[in-house]
N, C-alpha and C positions, 0 to 999 in steps of 0.2 A: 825784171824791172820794167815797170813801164814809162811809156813817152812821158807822163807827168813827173813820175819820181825822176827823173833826169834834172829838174828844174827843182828840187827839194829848197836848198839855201835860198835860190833867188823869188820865188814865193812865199819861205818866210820872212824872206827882207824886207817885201813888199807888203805884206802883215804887221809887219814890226811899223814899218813906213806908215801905215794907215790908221795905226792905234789902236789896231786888232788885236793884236798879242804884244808884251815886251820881248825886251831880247832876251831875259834871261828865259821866257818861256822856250822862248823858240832853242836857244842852248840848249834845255830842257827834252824839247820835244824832238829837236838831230839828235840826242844821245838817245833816248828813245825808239827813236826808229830806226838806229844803226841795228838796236838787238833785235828789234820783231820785224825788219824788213821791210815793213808797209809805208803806205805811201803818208810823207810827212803829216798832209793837212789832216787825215784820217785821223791821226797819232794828236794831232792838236786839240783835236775834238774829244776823242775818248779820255784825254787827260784832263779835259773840262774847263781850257782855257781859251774855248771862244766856240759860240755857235756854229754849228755846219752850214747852215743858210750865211751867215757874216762870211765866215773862210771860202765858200764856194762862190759866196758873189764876187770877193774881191779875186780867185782865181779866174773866173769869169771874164773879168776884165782883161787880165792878164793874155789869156790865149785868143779870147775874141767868140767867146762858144757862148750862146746866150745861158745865163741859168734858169731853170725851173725847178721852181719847189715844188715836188711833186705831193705832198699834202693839200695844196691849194688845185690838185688838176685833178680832173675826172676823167680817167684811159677810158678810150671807146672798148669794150669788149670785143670788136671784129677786130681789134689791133689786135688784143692776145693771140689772136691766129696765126699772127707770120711766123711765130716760133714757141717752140715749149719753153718751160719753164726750167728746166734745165741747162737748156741753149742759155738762157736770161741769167741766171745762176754764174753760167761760167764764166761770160762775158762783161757783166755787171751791168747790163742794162733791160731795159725796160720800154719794148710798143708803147706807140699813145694814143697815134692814130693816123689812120689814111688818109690821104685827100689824092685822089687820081693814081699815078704813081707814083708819088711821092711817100713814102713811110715814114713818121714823123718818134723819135728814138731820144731816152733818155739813158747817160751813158755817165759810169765815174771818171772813164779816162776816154774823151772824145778824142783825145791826138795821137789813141793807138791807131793807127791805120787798121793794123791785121785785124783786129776787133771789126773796126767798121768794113770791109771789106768782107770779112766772115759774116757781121748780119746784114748787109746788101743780099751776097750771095744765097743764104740761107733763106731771106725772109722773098727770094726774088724781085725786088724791088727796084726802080731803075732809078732811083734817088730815093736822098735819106738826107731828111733836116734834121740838125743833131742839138742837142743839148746834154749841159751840164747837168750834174743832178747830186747830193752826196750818196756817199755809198750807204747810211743810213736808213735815209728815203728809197734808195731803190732796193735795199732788203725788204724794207718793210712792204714797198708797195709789190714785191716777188709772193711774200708771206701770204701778202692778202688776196691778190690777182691769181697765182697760180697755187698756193697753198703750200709752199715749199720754203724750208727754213734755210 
């Protein structure tokens, strides 16, 4: 389980609250993702009851991690360097790009620590400015960046 699905109900609450989803969606979308596991917002989108940009903005809010729609950004390619695509894969995120030390990282679940602690470590980097991003966006941009489904 990760640090987001901890926060499942009160994210959809705050969905429900903003007039993103109803509540029976959201009813919908917890019984939903009690059986597949995954993390609620993900389960709201693939049921087609509200955009990943909409759910990920107002999660956004919620934890305080900026969003980036990573369709509207152009990754530096020296970014793909601090890790394969595999690493990217496992983690769910996605290089963007450098500036000094700093490695700038798009992530589905920025409040796993381990995750970001594993691409600190991995990409060597001695800070990492993190962003939101859905999990969508960062397959596709895995797909297209490292050519990995």
């Amino acid at each position: 389980m990760t640090a987001l699905q901890n926060n499942d109900k009160y994210v959809g609450e705050l969905l429900v609250r903003d007039g993103i989803i109803s509540n029976e969606d959201l009813r919908r979308g917890l019984e939903e993702q009690k059986n597949n596991k995954d993390f609620l917002c993900s389960t709201l989108v693939r049921l087609g009851f509200a955009s990943e940009e909409k759910i990920f903005s107002i999660l956004s809010l919620q934890i305080g991690v900026p969003f980036l729609n990573l369709k509207d950004f152009k990754i530096e390619p020296s970014a793909l360097k601090a890790f394969p695509g595999n690493f990217a894969l496992a983690c769910k995120c996605v290089p963007l790009k450098k500036v000094g030390d700093c490695l700038f990282v798009a992530l589905t679940d920025p409040l796993n620590s381990k995750a970001v602690e594993e691409i600190r470590v991995y990409a060597g980097a001695e800070k990492l400015k993190i962003f939101l991003s859905g999990e969508n966006d960062i397959r596709d941009a895995i797909k297209k960046y490292y050519g990995l489904q």
